[in-house]
C-alpha positions as CSV (number, residue, x, y, z in Angstrom):
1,X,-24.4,-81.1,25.8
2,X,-24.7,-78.4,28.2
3,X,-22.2,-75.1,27.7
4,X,-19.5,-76.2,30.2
5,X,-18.7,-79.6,28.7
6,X,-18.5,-78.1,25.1
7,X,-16.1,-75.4,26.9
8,X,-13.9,-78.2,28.3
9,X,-14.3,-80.6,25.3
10,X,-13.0,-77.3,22.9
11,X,-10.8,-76.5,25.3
12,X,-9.2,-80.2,24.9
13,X,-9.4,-80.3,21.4
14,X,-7.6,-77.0,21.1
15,X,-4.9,-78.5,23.3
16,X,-4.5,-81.6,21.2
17,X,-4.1,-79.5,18.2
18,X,-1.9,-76.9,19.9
19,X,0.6,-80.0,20.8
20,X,0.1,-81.8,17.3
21,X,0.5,-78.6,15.7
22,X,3.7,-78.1,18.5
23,X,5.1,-81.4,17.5
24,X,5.1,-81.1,13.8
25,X,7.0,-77.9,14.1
26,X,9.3,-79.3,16.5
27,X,9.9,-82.5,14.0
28,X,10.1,-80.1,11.0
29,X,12.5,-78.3,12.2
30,X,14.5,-81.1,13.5
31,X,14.2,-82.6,10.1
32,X,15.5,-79.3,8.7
33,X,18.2,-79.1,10.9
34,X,19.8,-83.1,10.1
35,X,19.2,-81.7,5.9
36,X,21.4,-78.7,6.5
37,X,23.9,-80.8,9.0
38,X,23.9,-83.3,6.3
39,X,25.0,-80.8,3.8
40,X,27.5,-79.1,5.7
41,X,29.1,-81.8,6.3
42,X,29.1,-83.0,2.3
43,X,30.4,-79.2,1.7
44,X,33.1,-79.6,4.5
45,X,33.9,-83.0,2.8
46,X,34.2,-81.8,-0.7
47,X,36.8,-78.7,0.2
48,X,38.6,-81.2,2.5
49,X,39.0,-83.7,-0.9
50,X,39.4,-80.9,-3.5
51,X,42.4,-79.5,-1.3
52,X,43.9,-82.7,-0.6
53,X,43.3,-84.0,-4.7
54,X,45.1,-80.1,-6.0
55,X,47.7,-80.5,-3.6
56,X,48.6,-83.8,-4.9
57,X,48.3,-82.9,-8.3
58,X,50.6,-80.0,-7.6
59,X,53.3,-81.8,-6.0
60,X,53.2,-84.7,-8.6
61,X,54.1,-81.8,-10.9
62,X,56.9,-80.2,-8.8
63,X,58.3,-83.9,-8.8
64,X,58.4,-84.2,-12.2
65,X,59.7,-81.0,-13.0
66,X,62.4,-81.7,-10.5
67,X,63.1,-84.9,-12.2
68,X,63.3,-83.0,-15.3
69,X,66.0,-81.0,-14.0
70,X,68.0,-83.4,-12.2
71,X,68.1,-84.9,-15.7
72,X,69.4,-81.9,-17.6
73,X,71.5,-81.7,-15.0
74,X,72.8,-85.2,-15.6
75,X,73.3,-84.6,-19.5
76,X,75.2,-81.3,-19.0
77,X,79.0,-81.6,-19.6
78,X,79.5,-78.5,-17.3
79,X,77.7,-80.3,-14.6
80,X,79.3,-80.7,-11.4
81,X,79.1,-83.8,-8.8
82,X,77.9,-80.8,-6.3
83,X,75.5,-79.7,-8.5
84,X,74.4,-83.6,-9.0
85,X,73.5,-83.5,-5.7
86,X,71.9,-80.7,-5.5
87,X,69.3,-81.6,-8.0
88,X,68.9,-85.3,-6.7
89,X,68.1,-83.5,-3.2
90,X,65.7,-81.2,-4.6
91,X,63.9,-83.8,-6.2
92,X,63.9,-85.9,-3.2
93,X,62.4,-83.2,-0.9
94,X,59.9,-82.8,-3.9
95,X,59.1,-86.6,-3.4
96,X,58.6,-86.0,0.1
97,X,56.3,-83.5,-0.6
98,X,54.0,-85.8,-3.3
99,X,54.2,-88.8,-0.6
100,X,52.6,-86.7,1.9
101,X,50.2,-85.5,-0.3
102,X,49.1,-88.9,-1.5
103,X,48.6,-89.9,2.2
104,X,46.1,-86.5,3.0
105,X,44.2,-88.0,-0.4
106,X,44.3,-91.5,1.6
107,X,42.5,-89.8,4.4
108,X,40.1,-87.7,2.1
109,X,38.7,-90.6,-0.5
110,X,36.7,-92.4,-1.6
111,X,38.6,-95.3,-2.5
112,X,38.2,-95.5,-5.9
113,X,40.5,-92.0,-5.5
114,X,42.9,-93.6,-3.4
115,X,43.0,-96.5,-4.9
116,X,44.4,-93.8,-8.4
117,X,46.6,-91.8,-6.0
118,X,48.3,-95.3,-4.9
119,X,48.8,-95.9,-8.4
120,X,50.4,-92.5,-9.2
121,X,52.5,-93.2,-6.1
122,X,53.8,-96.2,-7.5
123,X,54.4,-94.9,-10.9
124,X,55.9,-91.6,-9.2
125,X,57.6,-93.9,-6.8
126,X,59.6,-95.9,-10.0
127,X,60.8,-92.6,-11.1
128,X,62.1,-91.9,-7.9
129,X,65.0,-95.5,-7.9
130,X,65.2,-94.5,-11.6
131,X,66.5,-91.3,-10.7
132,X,68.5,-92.8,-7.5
133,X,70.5,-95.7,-9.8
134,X,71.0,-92.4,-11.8
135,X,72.5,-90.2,-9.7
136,X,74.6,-93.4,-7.8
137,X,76.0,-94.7,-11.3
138,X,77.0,-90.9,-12.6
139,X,79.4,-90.6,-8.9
140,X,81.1,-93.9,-10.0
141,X,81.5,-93.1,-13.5
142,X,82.0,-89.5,-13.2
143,X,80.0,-88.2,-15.3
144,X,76.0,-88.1,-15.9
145,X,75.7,-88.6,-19.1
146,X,74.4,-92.5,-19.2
147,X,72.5,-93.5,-22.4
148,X,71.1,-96.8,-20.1
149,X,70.0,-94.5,-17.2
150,X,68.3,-92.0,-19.5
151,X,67.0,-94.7,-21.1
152,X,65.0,-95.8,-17.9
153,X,64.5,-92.5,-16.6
154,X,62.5,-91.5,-19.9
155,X,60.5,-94.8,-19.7
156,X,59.6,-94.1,-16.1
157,X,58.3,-90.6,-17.1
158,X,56.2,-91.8,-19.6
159,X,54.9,-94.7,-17.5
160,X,53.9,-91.7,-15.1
161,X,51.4,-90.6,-17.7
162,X,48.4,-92.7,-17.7
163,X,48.0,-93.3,-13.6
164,X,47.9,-89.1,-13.6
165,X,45.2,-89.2,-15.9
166,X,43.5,-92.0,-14.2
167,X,44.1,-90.4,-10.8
168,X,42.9,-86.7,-12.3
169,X,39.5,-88.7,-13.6
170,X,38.8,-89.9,-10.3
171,X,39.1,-87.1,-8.8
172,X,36.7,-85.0,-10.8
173,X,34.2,-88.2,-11.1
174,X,34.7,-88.4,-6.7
175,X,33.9,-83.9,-6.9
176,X,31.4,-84.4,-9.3
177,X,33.4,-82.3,-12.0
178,X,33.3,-84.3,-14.6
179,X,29.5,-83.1,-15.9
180,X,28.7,-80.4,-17.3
């Protein structure tokens, strides 16, 4: 092999390596690029859940407490039909509240989450007509203080219990919260 040919065949093989060498890079870093893509998008997802899970759990608690109120309301012989109302309004703005919540969580998952938050909607949801037949049978008596309708109302509240724990659970099991 004279000089010239082992030039051009060194010259060659440098090229080859140069564009292998080129092309790893290139697929490395493209590699690279889908990883960190990947876990933006699993961070972006995670804030997007935990925000829609805490504002669910928040307004679930505003509900309650507003159902909590409506019913001291109910029991307090100083009460007032205006004030009756007032309460039942408050709560039912609350409810408005939780109901959109529970449809951001609906968007957000996984189902396993939504299929809990659907759950605490219902149980939140039974509160809600307990409250209502409540309210509607205090303006015909005239007067809130309805052993029957407390009866129901406490029933509903404690019905509430177990889908928030089972909707709390899922959401730290869907953030990965629940380990150490």
């Amino acid at each position: 092999m004279d000089a010239g040919t082992a030039a051009i065949l060194g010259a060659a093989i440098g090229a080859l390596g140069g564009l292998g060498g080129g092309w790893l890079t290139v697929f490395g870093q493209g590699r690279h690029q889908r990883r960190q893509q990947a876990a933006e998008r699993e961070r972006w997802r995670n804030e997007l859940r935990r925000d829609a899970y805490n504002t669910c759990i928040a307004s679930m608690k505003r509900l309650s407490a507003s159902w909590w109120k409506f019913s001291d309301q109910m029991w307090s012989e100083n009460s007032t039909p205006e004030q009756w109302q007032s309460a039942f309004v408050e709560a039912h703005d609350a409810w408005t509240q939780f109901s959109a919540a529970v449809a951001a969580v609906a968007v957000a998952g996984p189902h396993r989450v939504v299929d809990a938050a659907d759950q605490l909607r219902s149980a939140m949801y039974d509160l809600e007509k307990c409250g209502l037949h409540w309210y509607r049978a205090a303006q015909s008596q005239g007067h809130g203080r309805l052993d029957e309708n407390s009866f129901r109302f406490r029933q509903a509240m404690n019905a509430k219990k177990a889908p928030d724990r089972a909707f709390q659970k899922a959401a730290r099991e869907a953030l990965g919260t629940e380990q150490p």
